[in-house]
C-alpha positions in Angstrom: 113.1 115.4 89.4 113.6 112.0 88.3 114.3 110.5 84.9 113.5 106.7 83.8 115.4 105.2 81.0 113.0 102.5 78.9 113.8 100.0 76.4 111.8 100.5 73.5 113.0 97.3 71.5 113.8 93.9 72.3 116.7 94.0 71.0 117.9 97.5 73.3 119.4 99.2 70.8 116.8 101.8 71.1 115.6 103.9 74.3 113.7 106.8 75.8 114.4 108.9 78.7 110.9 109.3 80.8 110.7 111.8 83.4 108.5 112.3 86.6 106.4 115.0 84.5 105.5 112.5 82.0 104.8 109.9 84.6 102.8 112.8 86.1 100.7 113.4 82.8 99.7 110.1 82.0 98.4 109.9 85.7 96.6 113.4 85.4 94.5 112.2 82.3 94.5 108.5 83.0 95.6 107.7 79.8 96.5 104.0 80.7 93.2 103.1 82.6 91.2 100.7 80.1 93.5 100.7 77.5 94.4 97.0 77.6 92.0 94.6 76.1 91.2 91.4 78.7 93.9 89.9 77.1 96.8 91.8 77.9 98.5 91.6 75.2 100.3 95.3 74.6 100.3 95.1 70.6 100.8 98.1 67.9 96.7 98.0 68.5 97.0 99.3 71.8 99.7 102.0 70.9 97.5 103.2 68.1 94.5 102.9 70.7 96.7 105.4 72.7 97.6 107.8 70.4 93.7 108.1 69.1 93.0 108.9 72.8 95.4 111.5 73.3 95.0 112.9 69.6 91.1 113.5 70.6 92.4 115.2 73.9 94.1 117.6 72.3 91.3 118.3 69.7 88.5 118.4 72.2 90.3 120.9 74.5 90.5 124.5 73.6 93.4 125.3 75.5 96.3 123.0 74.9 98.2 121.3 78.1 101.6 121.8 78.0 102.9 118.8 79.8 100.2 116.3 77.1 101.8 118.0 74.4 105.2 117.3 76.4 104.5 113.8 76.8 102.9 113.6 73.1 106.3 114.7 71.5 109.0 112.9 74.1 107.1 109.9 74.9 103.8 108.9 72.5 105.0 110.4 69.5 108.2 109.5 69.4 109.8 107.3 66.5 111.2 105.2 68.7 108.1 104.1 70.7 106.7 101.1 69.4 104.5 98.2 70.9 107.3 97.0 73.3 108.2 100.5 74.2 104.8 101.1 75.5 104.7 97.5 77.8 107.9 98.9 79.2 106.0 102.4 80.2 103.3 100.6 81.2 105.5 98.7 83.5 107.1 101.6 84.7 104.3 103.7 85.4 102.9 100.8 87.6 106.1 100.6 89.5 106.7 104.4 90.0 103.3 104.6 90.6 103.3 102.3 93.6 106.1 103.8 95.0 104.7 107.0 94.9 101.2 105.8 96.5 103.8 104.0 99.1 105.5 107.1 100.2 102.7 109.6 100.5 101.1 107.0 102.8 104.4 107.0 105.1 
């Protein structure tokens, strides 16, 4: 199982460790399609965009996912996750993303 290490400032004094099962989540409940505005600009808009999402995900479903409650509490949730944070998930979820795609086609 893999683990990614993401800065979550611009200054990298703060990071989060992001593993394959949280990479995994957010592709299970396509929590990043549409959530960029045609701008694509990844504000504190956009993070609080995400966490309404997710939040009505959780309240909508009777039985509660393990691995969205996971990701809620490591990833979404977390203190140190703040506008940057999420352009750097972003940008690693496209990347692991593509490599994954890459490697189930070979």
């Amino acid at each position: 199982m893999n683990t990614y290490k993401i800065q979550t400032n611009a200054s990298g004094t703060r990071s989060m460790t992001i593993s394959e099962n949280h990479l995994d989540t957010i592709k299970k409940y396509a929590l990043l399609k549409n959530l960029i505005d045609s701008n694509g600009i990844v504000d504190e808009t956009v993070l609080d965009k995400l966490k309404l999402n997710v939040r009505s995900m959780l309240e909508s479903c009777p039985e509660t996912d393990k691995e969205l409650l996971d990701l809620c509490l490591d990833v979404i949730y977390n203190n140190n996750m703040k506008a940057f944070g999420l352009n750097q998930l972003i940008t690693l979820y496209t990347k692991w993303e593509k490599e994954s795609s890459s490697s189930t086609e070979e």
